[in-house]
C-alpha positions as CSV (number, residue, x, y, z in Angstrom):
1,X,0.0,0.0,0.0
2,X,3.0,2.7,1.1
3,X,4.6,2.3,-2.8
4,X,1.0,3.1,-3.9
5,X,1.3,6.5,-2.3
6,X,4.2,7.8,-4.4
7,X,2.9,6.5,-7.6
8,X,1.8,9.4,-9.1
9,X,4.8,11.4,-8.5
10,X,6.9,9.0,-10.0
11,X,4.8,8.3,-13.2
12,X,4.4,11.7,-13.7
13,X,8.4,12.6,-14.1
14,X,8.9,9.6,-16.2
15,X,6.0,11.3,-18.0
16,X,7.5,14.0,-18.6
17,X,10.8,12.6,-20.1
18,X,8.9,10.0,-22.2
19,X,5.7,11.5,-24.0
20,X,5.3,12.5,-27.0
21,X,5.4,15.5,-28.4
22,X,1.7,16.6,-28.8
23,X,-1.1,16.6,-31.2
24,X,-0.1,18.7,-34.1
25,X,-1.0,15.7,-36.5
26,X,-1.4,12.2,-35.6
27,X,-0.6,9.3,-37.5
28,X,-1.1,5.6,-36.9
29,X,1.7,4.0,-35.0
30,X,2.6,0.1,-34.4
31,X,0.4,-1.4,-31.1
32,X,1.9,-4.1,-29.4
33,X,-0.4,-6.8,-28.0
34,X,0.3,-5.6,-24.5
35,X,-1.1,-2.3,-25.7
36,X,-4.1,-4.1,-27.8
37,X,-5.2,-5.5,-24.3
38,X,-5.1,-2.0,-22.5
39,X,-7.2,-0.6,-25.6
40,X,-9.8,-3.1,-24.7
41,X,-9.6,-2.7,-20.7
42,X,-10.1,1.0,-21.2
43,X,-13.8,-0.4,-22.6
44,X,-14.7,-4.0,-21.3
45,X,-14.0,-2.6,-17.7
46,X,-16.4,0.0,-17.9
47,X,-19.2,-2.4,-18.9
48,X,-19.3,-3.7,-15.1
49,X,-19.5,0.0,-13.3
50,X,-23.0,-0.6,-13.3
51,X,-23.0,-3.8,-11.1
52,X,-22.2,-1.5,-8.2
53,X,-26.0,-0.5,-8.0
54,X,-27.2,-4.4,-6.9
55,X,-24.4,-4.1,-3.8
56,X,-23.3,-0.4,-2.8
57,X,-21.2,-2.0,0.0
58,X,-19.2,-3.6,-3.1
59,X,-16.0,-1.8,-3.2
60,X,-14.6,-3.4,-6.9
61,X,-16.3,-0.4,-8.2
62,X,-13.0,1.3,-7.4
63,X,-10.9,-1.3,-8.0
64,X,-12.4,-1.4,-11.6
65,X,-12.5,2.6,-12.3
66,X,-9.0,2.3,-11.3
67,X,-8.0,-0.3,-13.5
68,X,-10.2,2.0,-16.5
69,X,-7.7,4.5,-15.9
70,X,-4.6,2.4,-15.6
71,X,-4.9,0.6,-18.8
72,X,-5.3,4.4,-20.4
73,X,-1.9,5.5,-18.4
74,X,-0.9,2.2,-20.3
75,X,-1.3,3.5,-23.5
76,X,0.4,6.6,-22.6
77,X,3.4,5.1,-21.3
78,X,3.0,6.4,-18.0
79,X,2.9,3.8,-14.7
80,X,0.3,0.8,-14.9
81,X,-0.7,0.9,-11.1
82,X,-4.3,-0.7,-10.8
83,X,-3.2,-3.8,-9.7
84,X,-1.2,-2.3,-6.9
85,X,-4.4,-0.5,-5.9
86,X,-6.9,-3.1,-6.3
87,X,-6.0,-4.9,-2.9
88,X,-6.7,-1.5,-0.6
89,X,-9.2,-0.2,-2.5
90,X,-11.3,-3.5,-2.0
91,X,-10.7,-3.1,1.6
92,X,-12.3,0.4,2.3
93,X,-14.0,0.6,5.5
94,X,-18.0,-0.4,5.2
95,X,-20.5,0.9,7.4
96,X,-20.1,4.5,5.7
97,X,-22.1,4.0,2.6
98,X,-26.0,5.1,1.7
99,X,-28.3,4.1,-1.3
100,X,-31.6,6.3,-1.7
101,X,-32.9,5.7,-4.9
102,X,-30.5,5.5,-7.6
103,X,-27.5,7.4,-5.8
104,X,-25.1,5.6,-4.5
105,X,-23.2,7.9,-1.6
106,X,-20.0,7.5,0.3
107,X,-19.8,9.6,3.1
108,X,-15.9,10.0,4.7
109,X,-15.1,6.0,4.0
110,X,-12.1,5.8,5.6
111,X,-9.4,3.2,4.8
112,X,-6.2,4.1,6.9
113,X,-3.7,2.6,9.6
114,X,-0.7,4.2,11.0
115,X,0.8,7.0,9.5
116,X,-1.9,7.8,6.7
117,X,-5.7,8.2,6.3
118,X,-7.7,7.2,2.8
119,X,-10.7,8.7,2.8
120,X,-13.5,8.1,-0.1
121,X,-16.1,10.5,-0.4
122,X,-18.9,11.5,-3.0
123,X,-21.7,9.7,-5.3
124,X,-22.2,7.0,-7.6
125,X,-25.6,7.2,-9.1
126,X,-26.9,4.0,-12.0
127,X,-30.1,5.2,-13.6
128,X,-31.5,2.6,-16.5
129,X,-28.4,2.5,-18.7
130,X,-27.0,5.6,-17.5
131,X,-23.4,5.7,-14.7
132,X,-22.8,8.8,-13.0
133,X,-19.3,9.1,-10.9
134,X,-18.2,11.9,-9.1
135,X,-15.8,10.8,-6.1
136,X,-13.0,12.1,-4.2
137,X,-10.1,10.0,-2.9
138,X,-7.8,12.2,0.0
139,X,-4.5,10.0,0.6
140,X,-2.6,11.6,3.7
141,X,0.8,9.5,4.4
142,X,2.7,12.7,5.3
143,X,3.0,11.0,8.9
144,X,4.3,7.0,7.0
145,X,7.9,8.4,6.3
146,X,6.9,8.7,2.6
147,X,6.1,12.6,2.9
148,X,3.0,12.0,0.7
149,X,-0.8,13.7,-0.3
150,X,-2.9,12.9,-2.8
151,X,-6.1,14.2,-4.0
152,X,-7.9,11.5,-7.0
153,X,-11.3,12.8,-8.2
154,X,-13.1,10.7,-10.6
155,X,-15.9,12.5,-12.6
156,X,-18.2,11.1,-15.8
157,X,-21.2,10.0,-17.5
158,X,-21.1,7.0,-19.6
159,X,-24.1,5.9,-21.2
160,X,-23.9,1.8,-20.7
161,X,-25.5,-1.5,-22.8
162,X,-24.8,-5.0,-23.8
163,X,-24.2,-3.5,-27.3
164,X,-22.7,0.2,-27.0
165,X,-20.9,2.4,-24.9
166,X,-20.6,6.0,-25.2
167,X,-19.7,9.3,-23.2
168,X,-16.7,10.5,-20.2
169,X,-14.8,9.7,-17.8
170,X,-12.1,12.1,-15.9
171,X,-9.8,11.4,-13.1
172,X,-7.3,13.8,-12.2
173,X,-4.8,13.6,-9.7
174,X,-3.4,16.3,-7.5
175,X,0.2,15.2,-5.2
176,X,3.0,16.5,-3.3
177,X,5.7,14.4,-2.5
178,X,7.5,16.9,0.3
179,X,10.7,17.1,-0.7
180,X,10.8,15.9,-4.5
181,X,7.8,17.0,-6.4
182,X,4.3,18.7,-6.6
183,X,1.8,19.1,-9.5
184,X,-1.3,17.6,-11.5
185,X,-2.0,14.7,-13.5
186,X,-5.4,14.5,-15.9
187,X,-7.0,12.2,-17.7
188,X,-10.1,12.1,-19.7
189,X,-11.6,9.1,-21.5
190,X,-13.6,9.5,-24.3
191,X,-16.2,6.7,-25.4
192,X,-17.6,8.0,-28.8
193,X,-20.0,5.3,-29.9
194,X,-18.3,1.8,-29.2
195,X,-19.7,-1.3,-30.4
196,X,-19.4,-4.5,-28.0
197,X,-20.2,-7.9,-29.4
198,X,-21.9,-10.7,-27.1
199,X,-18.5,-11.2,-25.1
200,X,-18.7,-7.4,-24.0
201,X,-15.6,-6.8,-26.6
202,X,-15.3,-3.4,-28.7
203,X,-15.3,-4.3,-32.7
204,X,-16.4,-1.0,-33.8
205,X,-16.4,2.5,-32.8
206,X,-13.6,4.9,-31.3
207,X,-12.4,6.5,-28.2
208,X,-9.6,8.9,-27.1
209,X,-7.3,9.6,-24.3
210,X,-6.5,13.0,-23.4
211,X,-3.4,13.8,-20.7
212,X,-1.8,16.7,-19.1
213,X,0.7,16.6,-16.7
214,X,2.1,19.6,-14.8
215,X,5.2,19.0,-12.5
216,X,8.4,20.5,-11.2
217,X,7.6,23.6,-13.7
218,X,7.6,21.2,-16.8
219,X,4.3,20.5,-18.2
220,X,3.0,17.8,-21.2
221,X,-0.2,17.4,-22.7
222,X,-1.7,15.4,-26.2
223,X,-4.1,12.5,-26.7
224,X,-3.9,9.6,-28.3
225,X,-7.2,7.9,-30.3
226,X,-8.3,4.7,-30.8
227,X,-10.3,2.9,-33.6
228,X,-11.9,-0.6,-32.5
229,X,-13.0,-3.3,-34.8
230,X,-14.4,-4.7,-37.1
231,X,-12.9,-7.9,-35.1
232,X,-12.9,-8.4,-31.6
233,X,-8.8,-7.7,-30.6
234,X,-8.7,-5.4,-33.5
235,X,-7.5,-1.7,-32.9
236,X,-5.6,1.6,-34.6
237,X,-3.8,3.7,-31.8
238,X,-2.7,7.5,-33.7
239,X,-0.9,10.0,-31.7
């Protein structure tokens, strides 16, 4: 859990040495199959968001959005982490979490033990084929000997079925790592139409990934887009 807490800082510098160079004109580039597999995470992942509504004390939900957004940091060539968060985040505290309706709410969930806090607080809300996120994640391990805060906010509205997937999801990361590094990391996904076949795979359709980074006063942004299809395991990346 403790290397968790410095990911971001980390990812972001190598970031910043390793991006591209922007979006001036993009052009299709080789995919490997490790990437193919992250292209299709980025969608097949987001087709079980909605289970969260049958169980609100279910914490995969987070364990899944995280993984959405790891398999698009992936693809960027920034730090796959999801697996390293999957085990806490499936851990968070129960007892603090509300379902009225549709809305999903998470009220000062607090996973933590010596040294640091993780606290989870804001809304899911699953209405017919329609996901709403908007939560907060506040990581405090200044007291761990890691020096370490972290703000995660996941925003979006997809619009989910057996067949399609369409709309956005944003997570955005705010650290400081006292004594090496401060700044912001952004990512949005967007789902522009996607085509799933009866496995839940995309074979048509497109989506893009859109990044900025701002650390130690250098800064990097660009996206990447994706073209699914017509073949399930078939994809285009252009940046």
């Amino acid at each position: 859990m403790k290397r968790v807490l410095i990911f971001v800082g980390i990812a972001v510098l190598g970031f910043l040495l390793f991006a591209g160079c922007g979006e001036d004109s993009k052009k299709e580039v080789t995919i490997t199959t490790t990437q193919k597999e992250s292209a299709k995470g980025v969608v097949i992942k987001v087709s079980t968001l909605k289970n969260v509504k049958a169980n609100p004390e279910d914490q995969t939900v987070f364990a899944n959005l995280n993984e959405i957004f790891g398999d698009a940091q992936q693809l960027l060539s920034a730090a796959q982490t999801s697996g390293s968060l999957k085990s806490a985040l499936l851990q968070t505290v129960e007892g603090c979490v509300t379902q009225s309706g549709d809305t999903i709410t998470y009220n000062n969930c607090n996973y933590g033990s010596t040294g640091y806090s993780y606290v989870i607080n804001g809304t899911i809300t699953t209405s017919g084929d329609v996901f709403k996120v908007d939560l907060t994640i506040d990581i405090d391990a200044t007291g761990s000997g890691y020096g370490t805060k972290q703000k995660m906010v996941y925003k979006g509205e997809i619009t989910i079925t057996a067949t399609n997937i369409d709309g956005n999801l944003d997570y955005v990361v705010s650290f400081d790592v006292q004594g090496a590094t401060s700044g912001t990391y952004k990512l949005n996904i967007k789902y522009d139409n996607i085509g799933l076949d009866a496995s839940g795979c995309p074979t048509s359709g497109k989506s893009s990934i859109k990044y900025d980074v701002n650390a130690q006063g250098q800064s990097q942004s660009g996206t990447i887009d994706l073209e699914y299809g017509p073949a399930c395991g078939d994809v285009k990346m252009y940046k």
